[in-house]
matplotlib code that plots the C-alpha trace (Angstrom):
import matplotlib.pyplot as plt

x = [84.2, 84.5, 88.2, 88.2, 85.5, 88.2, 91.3, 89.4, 88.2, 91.8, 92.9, 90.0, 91.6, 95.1, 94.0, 91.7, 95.1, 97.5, 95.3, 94.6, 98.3, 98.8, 96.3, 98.1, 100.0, 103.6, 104.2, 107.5, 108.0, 106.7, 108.6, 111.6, 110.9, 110.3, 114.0, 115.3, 118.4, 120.8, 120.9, 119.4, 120.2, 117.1, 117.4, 114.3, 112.9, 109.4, 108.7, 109.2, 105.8, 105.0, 108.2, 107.7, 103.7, 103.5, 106.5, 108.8, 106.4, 104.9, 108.8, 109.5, 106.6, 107.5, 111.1, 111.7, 115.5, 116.3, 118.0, 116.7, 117.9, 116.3, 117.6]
y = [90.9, 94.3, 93.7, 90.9, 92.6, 95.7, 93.4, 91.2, 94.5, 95.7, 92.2, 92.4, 95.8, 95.0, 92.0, 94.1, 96.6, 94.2, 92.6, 96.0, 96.8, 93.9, 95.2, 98.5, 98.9, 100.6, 102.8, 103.0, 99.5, 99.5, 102.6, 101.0, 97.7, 100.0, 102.1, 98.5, 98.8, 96.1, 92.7, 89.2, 85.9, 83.4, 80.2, 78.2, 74.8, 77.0, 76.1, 79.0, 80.0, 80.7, 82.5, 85.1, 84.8, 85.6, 85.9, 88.3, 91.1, 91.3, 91.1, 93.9, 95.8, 95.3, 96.1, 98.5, 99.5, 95.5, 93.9, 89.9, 87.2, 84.0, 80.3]
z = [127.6, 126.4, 125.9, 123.9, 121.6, 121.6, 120.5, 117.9, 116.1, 116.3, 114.6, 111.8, 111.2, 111.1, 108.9, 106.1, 106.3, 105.0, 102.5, 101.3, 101.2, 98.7, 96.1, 95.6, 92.6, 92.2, 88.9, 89.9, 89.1, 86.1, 84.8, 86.0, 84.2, 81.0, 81.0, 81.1, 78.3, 77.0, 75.4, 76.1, 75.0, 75.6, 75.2, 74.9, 73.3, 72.8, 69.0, 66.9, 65.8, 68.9, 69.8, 66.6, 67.1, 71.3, 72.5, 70.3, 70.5, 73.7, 74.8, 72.5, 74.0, 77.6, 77.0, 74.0, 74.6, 74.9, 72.2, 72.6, 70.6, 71.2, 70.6]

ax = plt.figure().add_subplot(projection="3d")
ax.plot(x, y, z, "-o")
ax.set_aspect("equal")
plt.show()
């Protein structure tokens, strides 16, 4: 009895551990996704308004050294 007491605590822990693994977050990743550099070419069927209302600038925001051009 006392053993399977002993291994289901050890499999609650191991379970709370790897769904607390998920929530961390990575700065790296984000810097990374930041120093991103070069040029784009998107090619959407998005209608424009709401390529130079939502899209353009939170692109621009995420990804400052990018040059995007949309189609």
């Amino acid at each position: 009895m006392k053993k399977s007491k002993w291994m289901l605590g050890a499999a609650a822990m191991l379970a709370l551990s790897v769904a607390l693994a998920g929530c961390g977050g990575d700065k790296k990743a984000d810097d990374k996704a930041a120093g991103v550099k070069g040029s784009l070419m998107v090619y959407t069927s998005i209608y424009p308004d709401i390529i130079d209302n939502m899209c353009k600038p939170n692109v621009a925001k995420a990804f400052p050294d990018m040059k995007v051009n949309w189609f």
